[in-house]
C-alpha positions, 0 to 999 in steps of 0.5 A: 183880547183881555181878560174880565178880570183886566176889563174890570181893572181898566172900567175901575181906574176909569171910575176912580179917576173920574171921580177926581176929573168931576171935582177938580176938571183936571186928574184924569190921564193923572190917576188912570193911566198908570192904574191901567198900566198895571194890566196894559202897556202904559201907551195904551193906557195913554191913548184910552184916555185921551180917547175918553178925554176927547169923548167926553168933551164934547159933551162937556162944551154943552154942560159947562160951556156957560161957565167956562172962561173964554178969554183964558181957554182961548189963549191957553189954547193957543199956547198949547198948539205953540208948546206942543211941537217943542214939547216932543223936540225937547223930548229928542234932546232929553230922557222924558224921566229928566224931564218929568224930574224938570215938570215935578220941580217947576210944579213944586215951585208953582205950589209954594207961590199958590200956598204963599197966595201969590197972585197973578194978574190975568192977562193974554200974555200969561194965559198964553204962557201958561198954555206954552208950558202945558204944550211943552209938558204935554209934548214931553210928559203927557202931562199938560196939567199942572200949568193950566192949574196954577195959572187959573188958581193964581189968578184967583179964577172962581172955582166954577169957572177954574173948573170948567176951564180946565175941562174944556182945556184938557179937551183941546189938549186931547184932541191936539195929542189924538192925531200923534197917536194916530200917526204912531199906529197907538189907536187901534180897535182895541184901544177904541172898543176899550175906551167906548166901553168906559165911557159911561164910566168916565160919565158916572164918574164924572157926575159923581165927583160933580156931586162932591164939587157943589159942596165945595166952597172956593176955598175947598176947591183950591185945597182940593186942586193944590192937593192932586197937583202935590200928587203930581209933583211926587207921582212926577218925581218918583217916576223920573227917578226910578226912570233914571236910576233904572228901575 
């Protein structure tokens, strides 16, 4: 079992990141799993928080279910149930370090369009390929982000609705992942006590960066977003890197 000092370590990242999920509806498995790696195995810290993800979801489709885009949730949706398998046969072809170098270059790419306010015009076609991507880097990074990002902010989406969106997405993009993990033997009692635990954490959290949100304007909000994906791109670099240099 772990220790307090580590059970406060892992409740701490969960607050902190949820905190980032309240504002921006995405971040979450971003900023706690490597801050719960610091005290577990990172596949641990992963399967926490897509547990919480999945927890926390349901009662999301009742919170921000008004204000959710349907159109673009559902083909992103789709696009991810197509992106995933080739996700993870990519990963038997490719290192995921080379890959997460591939995701921080695509996303970086993604960042100078929005930055240059290139617009996309929404459509099934797109929301479908950007549900692909996601799939693709959730299957081989567990990073389904950043495409669902760029897709709702270059599309010009209301912040509200951007945000609730990409909740409910993640919630999708979670319960796609649980039953690989489930498969891989990753869920076990501790892992699920550990994510019950937190759950009212994530919950706080949560509400608290919900708080922060609401005093956003829709220009403040895509600041806030283009920021956590920079921080997705260096995050993703670095660790490819070392990765690859092996460190």
């Amino acid at each position: 079992m772990w220790s307090t000092t580590d059970a406060l370590l892992i409740g701490g990242a969960v607050f902190a990141a949820a905190v980032l999920r309240g504002i921006t509806g995405f971040g979450f498995a971003l900023a706690a799993v490597p801050l719960i790696s610091l005290v577990l195995a990172p596949v641990q810290g992963a399967a926490i928080a897509i547990l919480l993800q999945c927890m926390i979801g349901f009662g999301d489709l009742v919170s921000v279910r008004r204000l959710v885009d349907i159109r673009s949730l559902t083909m992103m949706s789709v696009g991810a149930v197509i992106g995933t398998p080739v996700g993870l046969m990519t990963l038997q072809r490719l290192s995921a370090n080379a890959m997460r170098v591939v995701i921080a270059i695509i996303v970086l790419g993604a960042l100078v369009s929005l930055v240059r306010k290139v617009r996309l015009a929404p459509g099934p076609r797109q929301a479908i390929g950007a549900g692909v991507l996601a799939g693709m880097f959730s299957g081989f990074a567990a990073m389904p982000g950043p495409p669902a990002v760029a897709y709702l902010l270059g599309t010009a989406t209301p912040a509200a609705e951007a945000r609730a969106t990409l909740m409910i997405f993640f919630f999708v993009t979670s319960l796609l992942a649980l039953p690989g993990l489930l498969v891989q033997g990753v869920v076990r009692w501790p892992t699920v006590l550990a994510a019950v635990a937190s759950l009212p954490l994530l919950i706080a959290g949560t509400h608290l960066g919900g708080w922060v949100f609401r005093r956003l304007d829709d220009g403040g909000y895509q600041k806030a977003a283009i920021a956590m994906l920079v921080v997705t791109a260096v995050l993703a670099a670095i660790r490819g890197l070392w990765g690859l240099a092996g460190g």
